[in-house]
N, C-alpha and C positions, 0 to 999 in steps of 0.2 A: 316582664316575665323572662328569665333563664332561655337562652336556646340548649337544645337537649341531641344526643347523640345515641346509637350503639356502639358500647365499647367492647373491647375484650382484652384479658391480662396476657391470657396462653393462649394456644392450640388446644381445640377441643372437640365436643358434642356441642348441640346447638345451645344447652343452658350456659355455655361459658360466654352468652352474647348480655352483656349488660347496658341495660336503658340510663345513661345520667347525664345531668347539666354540664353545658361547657363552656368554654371561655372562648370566642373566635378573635383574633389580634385583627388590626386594621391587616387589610390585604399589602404583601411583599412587592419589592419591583417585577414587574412582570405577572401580576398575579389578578382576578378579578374576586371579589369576594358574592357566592352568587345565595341568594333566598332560595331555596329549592322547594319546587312542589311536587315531584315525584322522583323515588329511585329506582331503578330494574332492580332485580334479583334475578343473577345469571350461575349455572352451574362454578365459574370459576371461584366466587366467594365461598359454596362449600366449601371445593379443594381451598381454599386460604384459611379456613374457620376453622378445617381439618387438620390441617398443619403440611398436607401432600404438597402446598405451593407453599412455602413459606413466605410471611410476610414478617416486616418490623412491627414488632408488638412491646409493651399496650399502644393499641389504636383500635384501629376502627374496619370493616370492611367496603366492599362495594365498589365499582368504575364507571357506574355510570348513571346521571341523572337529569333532571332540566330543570327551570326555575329563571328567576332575572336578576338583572346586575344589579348588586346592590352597592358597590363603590369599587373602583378601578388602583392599581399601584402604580407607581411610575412605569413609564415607557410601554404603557397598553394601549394597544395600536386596533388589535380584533376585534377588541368589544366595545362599549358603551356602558353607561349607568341609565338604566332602565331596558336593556336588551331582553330582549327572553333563547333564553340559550339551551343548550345540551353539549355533552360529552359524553365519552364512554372511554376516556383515556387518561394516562397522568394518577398521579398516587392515589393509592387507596384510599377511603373516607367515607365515601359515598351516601353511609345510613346516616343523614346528619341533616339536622332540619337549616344550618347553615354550614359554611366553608369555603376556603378559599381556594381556588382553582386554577393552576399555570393558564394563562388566558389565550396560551399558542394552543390549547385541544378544545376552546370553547369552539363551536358553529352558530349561527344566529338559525333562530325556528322562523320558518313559514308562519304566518297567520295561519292555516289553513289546519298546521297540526299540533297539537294541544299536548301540555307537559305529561299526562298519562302516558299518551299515542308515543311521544319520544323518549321516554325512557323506554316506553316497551320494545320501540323499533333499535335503538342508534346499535346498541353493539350486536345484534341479530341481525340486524339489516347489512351492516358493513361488512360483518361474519360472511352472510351469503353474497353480497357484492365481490369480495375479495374471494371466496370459492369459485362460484359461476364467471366471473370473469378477466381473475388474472389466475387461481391456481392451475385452473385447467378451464380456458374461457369455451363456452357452451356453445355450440354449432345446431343450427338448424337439425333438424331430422336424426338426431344421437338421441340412444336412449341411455340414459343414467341410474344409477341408483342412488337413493337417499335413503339413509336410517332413521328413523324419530320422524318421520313427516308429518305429523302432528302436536311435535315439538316445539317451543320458538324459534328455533333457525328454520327448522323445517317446514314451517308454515307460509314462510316471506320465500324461502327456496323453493318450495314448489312452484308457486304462483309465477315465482321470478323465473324458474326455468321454462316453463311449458310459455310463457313472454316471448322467450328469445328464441320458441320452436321445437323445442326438445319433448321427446317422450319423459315422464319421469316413471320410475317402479319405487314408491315409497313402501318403508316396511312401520309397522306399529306393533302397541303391544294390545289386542281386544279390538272388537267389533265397534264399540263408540271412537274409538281411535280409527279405527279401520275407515268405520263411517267419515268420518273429518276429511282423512285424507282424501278419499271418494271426492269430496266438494270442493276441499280448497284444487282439484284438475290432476290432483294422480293419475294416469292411464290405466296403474298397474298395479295394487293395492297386497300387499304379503305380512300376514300375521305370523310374527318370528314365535309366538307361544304354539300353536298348533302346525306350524307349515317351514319345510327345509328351503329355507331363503335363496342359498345356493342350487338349486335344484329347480326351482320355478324359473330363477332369474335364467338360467339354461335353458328351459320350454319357450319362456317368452324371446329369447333372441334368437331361436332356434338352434341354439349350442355353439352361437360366437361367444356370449358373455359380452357385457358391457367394456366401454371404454375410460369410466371413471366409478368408483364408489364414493361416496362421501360419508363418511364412517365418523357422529360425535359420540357414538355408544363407548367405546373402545373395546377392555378385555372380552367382553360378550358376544361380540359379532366380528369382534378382529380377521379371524382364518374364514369363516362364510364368506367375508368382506373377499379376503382374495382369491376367493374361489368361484366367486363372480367374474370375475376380470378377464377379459377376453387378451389377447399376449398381448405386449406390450401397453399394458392398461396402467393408468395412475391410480393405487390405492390413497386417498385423503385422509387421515387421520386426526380429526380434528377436536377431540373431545376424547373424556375416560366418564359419561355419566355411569357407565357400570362400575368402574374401575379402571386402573392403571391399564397399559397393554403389556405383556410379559417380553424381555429381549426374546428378537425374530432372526433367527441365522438367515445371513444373505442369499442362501442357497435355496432358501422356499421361495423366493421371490423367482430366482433361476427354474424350478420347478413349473412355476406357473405358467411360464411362459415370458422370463424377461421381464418381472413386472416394474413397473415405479412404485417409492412408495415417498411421502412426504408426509413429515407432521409441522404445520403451518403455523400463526399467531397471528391474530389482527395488528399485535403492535408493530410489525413489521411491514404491515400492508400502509398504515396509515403513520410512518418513523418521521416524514416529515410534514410540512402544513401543505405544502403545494399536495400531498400523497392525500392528506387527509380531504383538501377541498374540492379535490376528483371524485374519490368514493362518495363522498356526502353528496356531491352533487348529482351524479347516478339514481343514490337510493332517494333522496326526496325527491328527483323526478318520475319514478319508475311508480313511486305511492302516491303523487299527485297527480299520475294523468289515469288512474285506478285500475291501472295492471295487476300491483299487490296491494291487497285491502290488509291492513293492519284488524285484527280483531282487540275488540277491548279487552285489556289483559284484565289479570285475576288481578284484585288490589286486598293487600292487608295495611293496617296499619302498624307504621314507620315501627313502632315499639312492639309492634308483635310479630318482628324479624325472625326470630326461633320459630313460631310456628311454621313458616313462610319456606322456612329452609328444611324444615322437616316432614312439610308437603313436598317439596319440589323433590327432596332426595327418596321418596317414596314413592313416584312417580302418580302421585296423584293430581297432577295441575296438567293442563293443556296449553299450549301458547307460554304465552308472557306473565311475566309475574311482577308487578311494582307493590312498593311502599309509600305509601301517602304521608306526608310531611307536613300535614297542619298542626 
């Protein structure tokens, strides 16, 4: 039987994602070629599907998935043939029931956690690895703010922050959201639909304002975001699930009080393997000693990719979102 892909010609709406057979070549030097049984589905594939992040097309979407080695190219050194692996890094492709993969961004899986659990976690999890502990590494007794906390970053980030001792104020969109956050150890729970975000986060710190925001909303909560910010505070910027952010005159930031402001990339966090086998090692230890519970993500399957992206940009899904590859 054909192994089969989503492709796409152009930039588009989500029906420009086409299901069809493909031809995988023996894997390159350096490269492992892996079976995959699960892929995430993370907001940056919109912006790629969209055309906001431009990608080399016709291809494929996606960065990140898990499955096992199915043959190695010369000079593969990180994997094995029979490994069961993950990544969330290295050229796009990811919807594809096989493919060949730079084998310097595979990680080898724990027994313990299952090709669902690591697509759902690996680029969420290093997301909020790389936030909480090198954008602005998280201190005991600080309280924070997080946007979407019932989002996929923001599910692993909560758990992971209130870990390392921190207050969190997550904000959501609705009371089942609201609800979530409540569970997964929000302190501080603000529904951005009915309630002045900036204005509570005031009450609750008693009119210092916090010392970071972590903002993957972008245009929609941008200026709330730094209206949180107690002086000298680092605004995080790390997402546009609304949309773009509009250019910010450096003089608001002067306004606020001297603020920071940083728009960050996991690929910068994890540029090289020694970068990447720090974070990785963090986040599967932080999920194996049951700090952060991974929830079972939402699963569609692999060819019903468009639906998948047209839930998630409608913000109808909670947590994680994979494609099943059988």
């Amino acid at each position: 039987m054909p192994d089969y892909a989503i492709t796409l010609e152009h930039p588009g709406a989500p029906e420009v994602m086409q299901w069809r057979a493909i031809d995988v070549p023996p894997p390159a030097a350096g490269e492992a070629r892996v079976r995959q049984y699960a892929v995430g589905v993370n907001f940056i594939d919109l912006y790629q599907r969209s055309g906001l992040y431009p990608i080399p097309l016709p291809g494929s979407l996606g960065s990140e998935g898990a499955g096992v080695v199915e043959a190695v190219g010369a000079g593969v050194t990180e994997v094995a043939v029979g490994d069961r692996v993950a990544y969330c890094s290295g050229p796009v492709g990811a919807y594809a029931q096989v493919r060949n993969v730079p084998a310097a961004v595979l990680v080898k899986l724990p027994d313990a956690i299952g090709f669902e659990t690591a697509a759902a976690m690996m680029l969420k999890g290093l997301t909020a690895q790389y936030l909480l502990r090198q954008t602005f590494v998280v201190q005991p007794g600080q309280t924070i703010l997080l946007h979407a906390a019932a989002g996929g970053v923001g599910q692993i980030a909560v758990q992971w922050a209130r870990a390392l001792g921190a207050a969190v104020i997550g904000t959501v969109g609705g009371e089942a959201k609201a609800a979530m956050a409540r569970a997964l150890g929000c302190d501080f729970v603000i529904d951005y639909r009915r309630e002045d975000v900036a204005a509570r986060v005031r009450d609750i710190t008693q009119g210092q304002g916090v010392p970071v925001v972590y903002d993957g909303v972008g245009k929609d909560t941008f200026t709330a975001s730094l209206d949180c910010l107690a002086p000298r505070g680092l605004m995080v910027s790390f997402g546009n699930a609304s949309g773009a952010v509009p250019p910010v005159a450096p003089l608001e930031l002067t306004a606020r009080g001297s603020l920071y402001l940083t728009r960050p990339t996991l690929a910068h966090y994890i540029a090289t393997r020694a970068a990447l086998a720090a974070a990785v090692a963090e986040l599967f230890a932080v999920v194996q000693s049951g700090a952060v519970k991974i929830a079972p993500p939402r699963a569609y399957a692999l060819q019903d990719a468009a639906r998948a992206h047209i839930d998630l940009q409608a913000r109808q899904t909670t947590g994680s979102v994979v494609l099943r590859c059988e």
